[in-house]
C-alpha positions in Angstrom: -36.7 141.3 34.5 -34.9 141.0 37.5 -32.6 137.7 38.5 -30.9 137.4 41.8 -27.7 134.9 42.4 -28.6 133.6 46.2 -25.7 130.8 46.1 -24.0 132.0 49.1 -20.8 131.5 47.8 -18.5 132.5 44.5 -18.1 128.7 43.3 -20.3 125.5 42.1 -22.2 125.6 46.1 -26.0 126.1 46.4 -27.9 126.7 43.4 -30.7 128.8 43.6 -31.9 131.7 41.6 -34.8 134.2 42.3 -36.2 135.5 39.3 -38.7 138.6 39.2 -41.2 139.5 36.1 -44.4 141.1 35.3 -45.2 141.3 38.6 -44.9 137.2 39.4 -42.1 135.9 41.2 -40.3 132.7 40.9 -37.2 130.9 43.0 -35.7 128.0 40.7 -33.5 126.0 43.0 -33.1 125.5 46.0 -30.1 124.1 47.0 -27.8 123.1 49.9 -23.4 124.0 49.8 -21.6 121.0 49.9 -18.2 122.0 51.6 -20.7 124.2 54.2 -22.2 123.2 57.0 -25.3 124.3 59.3 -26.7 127.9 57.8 -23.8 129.1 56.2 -24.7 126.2 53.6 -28.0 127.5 52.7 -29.1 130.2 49.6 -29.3 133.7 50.8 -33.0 133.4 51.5 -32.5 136.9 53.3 -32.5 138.6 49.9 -35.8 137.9 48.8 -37.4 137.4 52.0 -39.5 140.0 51.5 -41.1 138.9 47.9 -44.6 137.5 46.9 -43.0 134.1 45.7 -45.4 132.7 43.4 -43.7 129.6 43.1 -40.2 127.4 43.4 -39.4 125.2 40.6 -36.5 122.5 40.9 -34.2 121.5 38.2 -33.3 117.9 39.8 -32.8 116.2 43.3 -28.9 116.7 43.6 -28.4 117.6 47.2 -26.5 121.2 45.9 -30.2 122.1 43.6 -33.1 120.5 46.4 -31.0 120.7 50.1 -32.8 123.2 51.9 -36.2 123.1 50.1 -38.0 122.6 53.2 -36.6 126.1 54.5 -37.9 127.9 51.3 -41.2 126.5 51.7 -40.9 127.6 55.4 -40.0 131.0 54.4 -42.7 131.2 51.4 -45.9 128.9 52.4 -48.1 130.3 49.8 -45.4 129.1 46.6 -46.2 126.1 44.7 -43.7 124.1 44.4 -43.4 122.5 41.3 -40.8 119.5 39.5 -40.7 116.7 36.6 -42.6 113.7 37.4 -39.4 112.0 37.5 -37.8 113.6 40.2 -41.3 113.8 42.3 -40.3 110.0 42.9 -36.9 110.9 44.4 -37.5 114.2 46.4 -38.8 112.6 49.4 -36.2 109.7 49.9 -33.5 113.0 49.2 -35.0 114.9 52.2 -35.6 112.7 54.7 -31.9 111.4 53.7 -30.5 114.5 54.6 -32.6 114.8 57.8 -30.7 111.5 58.7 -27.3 113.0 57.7 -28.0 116.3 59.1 -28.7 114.6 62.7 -25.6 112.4 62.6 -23.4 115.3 62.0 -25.3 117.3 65.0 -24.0 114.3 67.0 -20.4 113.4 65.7 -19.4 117.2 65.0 -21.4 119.6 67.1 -23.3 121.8 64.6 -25.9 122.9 66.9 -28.1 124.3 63.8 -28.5 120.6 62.8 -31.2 119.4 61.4 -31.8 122.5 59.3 -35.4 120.9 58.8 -37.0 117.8 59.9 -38.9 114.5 59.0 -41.9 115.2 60.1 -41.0 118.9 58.0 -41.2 116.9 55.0 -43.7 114.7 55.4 -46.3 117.8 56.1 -45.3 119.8 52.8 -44.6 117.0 50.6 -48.0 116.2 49.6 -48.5 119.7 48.3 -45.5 119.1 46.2 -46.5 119.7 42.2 -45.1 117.2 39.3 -45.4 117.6 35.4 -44.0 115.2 32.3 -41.6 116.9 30.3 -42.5 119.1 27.3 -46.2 120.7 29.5 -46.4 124.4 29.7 -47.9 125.1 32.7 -49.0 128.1 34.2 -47.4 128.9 37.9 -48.9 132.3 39.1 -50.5 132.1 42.3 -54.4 132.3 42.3 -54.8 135.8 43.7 -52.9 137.5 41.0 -54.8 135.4 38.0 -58.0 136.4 39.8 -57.0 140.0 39.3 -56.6 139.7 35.8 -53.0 139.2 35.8 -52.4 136.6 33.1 -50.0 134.0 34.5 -45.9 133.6 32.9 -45.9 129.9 31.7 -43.1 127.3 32.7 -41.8 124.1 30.9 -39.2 121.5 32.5 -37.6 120.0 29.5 -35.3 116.7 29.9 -31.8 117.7 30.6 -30.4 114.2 30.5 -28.3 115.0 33.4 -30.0 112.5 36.2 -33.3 111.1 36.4 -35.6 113.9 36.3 -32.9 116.7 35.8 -34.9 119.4 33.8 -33.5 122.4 32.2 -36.2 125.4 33.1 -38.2 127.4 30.4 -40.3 130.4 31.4 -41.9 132.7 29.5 -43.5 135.7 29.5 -45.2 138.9 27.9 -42.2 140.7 28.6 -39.6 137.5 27.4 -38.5 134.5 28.2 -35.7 133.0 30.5 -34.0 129.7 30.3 -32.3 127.6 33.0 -30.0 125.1 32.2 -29.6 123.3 35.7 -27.1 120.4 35.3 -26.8 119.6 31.7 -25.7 116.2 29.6 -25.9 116.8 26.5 -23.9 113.2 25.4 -26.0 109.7 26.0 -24.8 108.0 29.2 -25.1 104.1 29.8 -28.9 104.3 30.5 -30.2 107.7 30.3 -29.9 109.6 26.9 -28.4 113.2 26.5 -30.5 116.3 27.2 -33.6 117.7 24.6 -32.7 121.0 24.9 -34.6 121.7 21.1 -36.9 124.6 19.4 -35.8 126.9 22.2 -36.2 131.1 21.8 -34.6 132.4 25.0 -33.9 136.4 26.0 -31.9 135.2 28.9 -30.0 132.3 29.6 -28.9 131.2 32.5 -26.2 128.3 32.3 -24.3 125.9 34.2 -20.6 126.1 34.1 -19.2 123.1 36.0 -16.6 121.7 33.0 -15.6 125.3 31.8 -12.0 124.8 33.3 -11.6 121.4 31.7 -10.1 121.3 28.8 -10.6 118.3 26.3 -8.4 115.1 25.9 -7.8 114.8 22.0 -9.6 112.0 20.8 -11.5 111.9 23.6 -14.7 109.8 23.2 -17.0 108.5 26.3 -17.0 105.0 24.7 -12.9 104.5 24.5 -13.3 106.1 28.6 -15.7 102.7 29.4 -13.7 100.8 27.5 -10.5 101.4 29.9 -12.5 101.3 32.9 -13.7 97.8 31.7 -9.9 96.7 31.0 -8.8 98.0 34.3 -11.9 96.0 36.5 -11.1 92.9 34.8 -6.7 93.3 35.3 -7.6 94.0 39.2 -9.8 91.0 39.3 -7.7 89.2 37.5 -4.8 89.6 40.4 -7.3 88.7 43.2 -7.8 92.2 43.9 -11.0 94.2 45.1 -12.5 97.1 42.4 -13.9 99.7 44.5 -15.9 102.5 42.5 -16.9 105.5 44.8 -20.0 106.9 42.9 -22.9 109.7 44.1 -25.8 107.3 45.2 -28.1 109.0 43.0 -27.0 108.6 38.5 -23.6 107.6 39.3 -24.1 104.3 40.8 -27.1 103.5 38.7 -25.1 104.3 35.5 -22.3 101.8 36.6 -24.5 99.7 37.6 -25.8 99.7 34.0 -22.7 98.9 33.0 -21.7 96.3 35.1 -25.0 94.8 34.2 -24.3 94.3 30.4 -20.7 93.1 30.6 -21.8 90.5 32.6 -24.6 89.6 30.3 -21.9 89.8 27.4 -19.4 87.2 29.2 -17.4 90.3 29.8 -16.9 89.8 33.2 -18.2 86.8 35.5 -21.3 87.1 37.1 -20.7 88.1 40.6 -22.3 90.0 43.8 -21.9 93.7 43.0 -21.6 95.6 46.7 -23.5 99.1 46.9 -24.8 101.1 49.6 -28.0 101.0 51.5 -29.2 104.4 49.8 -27.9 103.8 46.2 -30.2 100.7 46.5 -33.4 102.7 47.0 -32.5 105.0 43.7 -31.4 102.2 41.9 -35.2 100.7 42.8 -36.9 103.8 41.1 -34.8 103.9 38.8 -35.9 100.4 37.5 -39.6 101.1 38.3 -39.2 104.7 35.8 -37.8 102.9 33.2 -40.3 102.9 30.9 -41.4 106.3 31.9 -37.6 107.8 31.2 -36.2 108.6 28.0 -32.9 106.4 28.4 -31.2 103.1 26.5 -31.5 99.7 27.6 -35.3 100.3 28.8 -36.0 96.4 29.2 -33.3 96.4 31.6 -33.5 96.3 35.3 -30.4 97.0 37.7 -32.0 94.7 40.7 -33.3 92.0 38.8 -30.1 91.9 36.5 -27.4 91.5 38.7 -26.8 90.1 42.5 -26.9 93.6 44.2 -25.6 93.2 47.8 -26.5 96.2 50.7 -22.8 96.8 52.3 -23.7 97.7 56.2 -20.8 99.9 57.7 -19.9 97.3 59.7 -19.2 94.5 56.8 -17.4 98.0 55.5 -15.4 97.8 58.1 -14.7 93.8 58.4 -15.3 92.1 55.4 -12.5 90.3 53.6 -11.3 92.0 50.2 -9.0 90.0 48.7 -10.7 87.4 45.9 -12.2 90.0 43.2 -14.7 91.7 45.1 -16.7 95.0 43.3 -17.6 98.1 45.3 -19.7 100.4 43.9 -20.4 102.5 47.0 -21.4 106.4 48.1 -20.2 108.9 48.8 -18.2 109.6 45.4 -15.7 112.0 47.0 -15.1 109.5 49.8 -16.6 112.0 52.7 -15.9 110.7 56.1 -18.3 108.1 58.2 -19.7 107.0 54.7 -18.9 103.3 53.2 -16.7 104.3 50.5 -14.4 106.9 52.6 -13.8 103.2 54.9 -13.4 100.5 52.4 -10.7 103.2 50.4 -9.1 103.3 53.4 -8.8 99.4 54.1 -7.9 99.2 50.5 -5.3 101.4 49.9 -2.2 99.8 51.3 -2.5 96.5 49.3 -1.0 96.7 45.6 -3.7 94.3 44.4 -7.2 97.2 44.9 -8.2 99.8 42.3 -10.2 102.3 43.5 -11.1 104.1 40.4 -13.1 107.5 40.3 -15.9 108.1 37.8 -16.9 111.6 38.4 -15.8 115.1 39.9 -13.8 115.5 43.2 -13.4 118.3 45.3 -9.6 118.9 46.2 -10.6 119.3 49.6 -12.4 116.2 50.4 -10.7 112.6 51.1 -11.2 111.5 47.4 -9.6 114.7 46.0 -6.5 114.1 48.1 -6.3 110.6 47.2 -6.6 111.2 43.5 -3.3 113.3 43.7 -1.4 111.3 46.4 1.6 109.6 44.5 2.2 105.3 45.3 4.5 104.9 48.3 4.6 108.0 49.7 2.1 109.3 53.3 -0.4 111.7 52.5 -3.5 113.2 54.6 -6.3 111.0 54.1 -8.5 112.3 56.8 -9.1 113.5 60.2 -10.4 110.7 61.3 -7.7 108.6 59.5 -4.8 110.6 59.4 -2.0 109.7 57.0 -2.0 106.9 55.4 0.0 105.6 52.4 -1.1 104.8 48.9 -0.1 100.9 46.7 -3.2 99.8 45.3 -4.0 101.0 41.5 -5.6 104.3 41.8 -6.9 105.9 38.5 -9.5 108.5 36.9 -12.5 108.0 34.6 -14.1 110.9 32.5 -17.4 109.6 32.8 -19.0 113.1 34.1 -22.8 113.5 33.8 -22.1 117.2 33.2 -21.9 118.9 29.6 -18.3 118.9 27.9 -17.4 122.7 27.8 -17.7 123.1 23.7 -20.9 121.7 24.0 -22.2 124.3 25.8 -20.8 126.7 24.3 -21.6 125.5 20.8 -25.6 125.4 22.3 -25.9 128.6 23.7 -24.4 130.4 20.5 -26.8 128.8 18.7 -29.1 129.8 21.1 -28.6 133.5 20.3 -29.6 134.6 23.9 -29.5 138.4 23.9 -27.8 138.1 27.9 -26.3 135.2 29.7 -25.8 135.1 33.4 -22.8 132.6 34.2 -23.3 130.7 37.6 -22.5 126.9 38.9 -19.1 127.2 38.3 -15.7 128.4 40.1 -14.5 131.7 39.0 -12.0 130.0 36.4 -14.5 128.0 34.3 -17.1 131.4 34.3 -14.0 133.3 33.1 -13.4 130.6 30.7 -17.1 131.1 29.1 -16.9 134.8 29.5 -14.1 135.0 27.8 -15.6 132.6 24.7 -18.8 134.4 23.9 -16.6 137.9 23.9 -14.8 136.2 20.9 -17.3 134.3 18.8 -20.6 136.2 19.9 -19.7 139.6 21.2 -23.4 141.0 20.9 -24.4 138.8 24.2 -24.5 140.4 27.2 -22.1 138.3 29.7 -22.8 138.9 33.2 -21.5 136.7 36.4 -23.7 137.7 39.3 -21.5 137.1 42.5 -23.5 135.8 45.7 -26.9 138.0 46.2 -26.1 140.1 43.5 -28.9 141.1 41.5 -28.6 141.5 37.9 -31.5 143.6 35.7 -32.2 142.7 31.9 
């Protein structure tokens, strides 16, 4: 079996993974680098370009695991492309989305590569798209090589409780069998339940690492973390101040959005317009028409029907009064320039009265990392497009990740008893951490971490 790491870079970036057997070929992921722009963003397509691709199979519609999937059907027009059921009601609104952002940063910054693929792209290969329920073993060989006898590898997406429609990715073979973890919850969330990661006998696993340099809180629990969040809304509403939540439009808002929902059905907090953006709307519509297809809490509840969701415009972003206990809950989470939230944080800042409060990761290099560690009072870099600025509202971080808690999957793939593990979606420091783990409590698995295009053989 032969697997190839085609994230072009040696961090979380662009998850993709090429993976050779029997004679079939499969590419799982294919995904886009978030700090990288034009081509230098994309998988290293280059070092498989060459293959009979049988197929492409895509763990969830995160923008780093489904950016550049047009390309890889442009480069391999005879692979099926295959995904959960789920996430075949998201793909399309995820590509033309970044179609949209692609052509505004062509404009505002110059990237002459931009759009990397185009509407019109994705309206011509979507229909071909494949989509399964969780828990089918489907065959994905193309129909030449069944038709010379070759009998097909089977694949399974199995719920990974990380987003709607995140799958984990079972394949098997004559030879063995490979598992991919994608992005991995294994705790229940507000509305959608942890991952069913069960009855599993894997050769080779191949695992997220995104929390492996985190180390616990003591006592942590994800219920006390809510339960501050919730104290801190009601003390800056309470003061006439505005809450702004910057979350990723796609699980993140719908998850507070959950929870805004039920404490204001509980008297918690009053019932009031909740503010989100124009594209966390449309996710936070299929989300509500999935319920009852999606294995999740709450089923008989519905975001837009349940509370007074408002569409914020960039303008109103940019106008709109914010004193009177107003509640944001706007993209993009990391507060990325020319988006809603990167404006409202910075019209909110200044004024002691705001909370902006952070409910999932931050890059350090990105507006919302630098405001998570700027200290009240004192002028840090906010942006190039607004330079310094200086920091009195409430700021303050929630661990309410949709990503597994290190020990947990650590404890899972132990159990697992994988004879090789190949370590990817991580920086160097949380791999290391992992590495270093299984040498201790299960030294007969084989630890590799494939840097970018390197090709590993089990």
């Amino acid at each position: 079996m032969r697997i190839v790491n085609l994230n072009p870079a040696d961090d979380i970036g662009a998850s993709a993974w090429f993976v050779g057997v029997d004679g079939f070929n499969l590419l799982m992921d294919a995904g886009a680098h978030p700090k990288r722009d034009g081509l230098s963003a994309t998988p290293m397509y280059d070092r498989i370009r060459d293959e009979d691709l049988d197929a492409i199979a895509i763990s969830h519609c995160h923008h780093d695991h489904v950016g550049t999937l047009p390309m890889a059907v442009r480069y391999f027009p005879a692979a099926h492309v295959l995904m959960s059921e789920l996430s075949g009601a998201i793909v399309d609104r995820i590509l033309h989305n970044s179609v949209n952002v692609m052509s505004r940063q062509r404009d505002e910054l110059g990237i002459k590569e931009y759009p990397l693929f185009t509407h019109k792209e994705v309206e011509g290969i979507s229909p071909d798209f494949h989509y399964f329920p969780y828990f089918r073993e489907i065959e994905w060989a193309s129909m030449r090589k069944i038709r010379m006898g070759l009998k097909s590898p089977t694949l399974e997406f199995l719920d990974a409780g990380h987003t709607l429609g995140s799958s984990g990715i079972y394949v098997r073979t004559d030879e063995g069998s490979v598992f991919y973890t994608g992005d991995v919850c294994f705790q229940d969330q507000t509305l959608l339940k942890g991952a069913r990661f069960e009855d599993l006998e894997v050769d080779t696993l191949i695992m997220e690492t995104t929390r492996g340099n985190r180390e616990p809180t003591p006592g942590f629990t994800r219920e006390e973390e809510l339960e501050r969040l919730v104290e801190s809304i009601e003390k800056t509403l309470a003061r006439k101040g505005s809450v702004l939540i910057p979350a990723f439009a796609l699980g993140r808002t719908q998850e507070i959005l959950a929870q805004l929902a039920l404490l204001m059905q509980e008297g918690r907090l009053k019932k009031q317009p909740v503010f989100i953006g124009g594209l966390g709307r449309v996710f936070t519509e299929i989300y509500d028409s999935q319920a009852k297809r999606t294995y999740r809490n709450h089923p008989d509840l519905r975001l837009t029907r349940d509370l007074n969701i408002v569409v914020l415009d960039r303008k109103q972003a940019d106008t709109m009064k914010l004193t009177g206990g107003r509640i944001f809950v706007i993209t993009a989470g990391m507060l990325s320039e020319n988006t809603g939230s990167h404006e409202l944080a910075a019209r909110m800042m200044e004024d002691e009265r705001h909370g902006i409060f952070f409910v999932g990761y931050t890059d350090p290099e990105t507006p919302g990392g630098r405001l998570r560690e700027s200290k009240i009072g004192e002028p840090f870099h906010y942006s190039d497009g607004h330079g310094e600025l200086i920091r009195n509202c409430e700021m303050l971080n929630f661990d309410l990740t949709a990503h597994a808690h290190r020990e947990e999957l650590l404890e899972f793939a132990i159990k697992l008893k994988p004879k090789n593990i190949l370590l990817g979606h991580g920086d160097s420091d949380s791999r290391d951490w992992f590495e270093a783990q299984f040498k201790t409590h299960a030294p007969k698995i084989k630890i590799y971490q494939p840097g970018p295009g390197e090709t590993i053989e089990v």
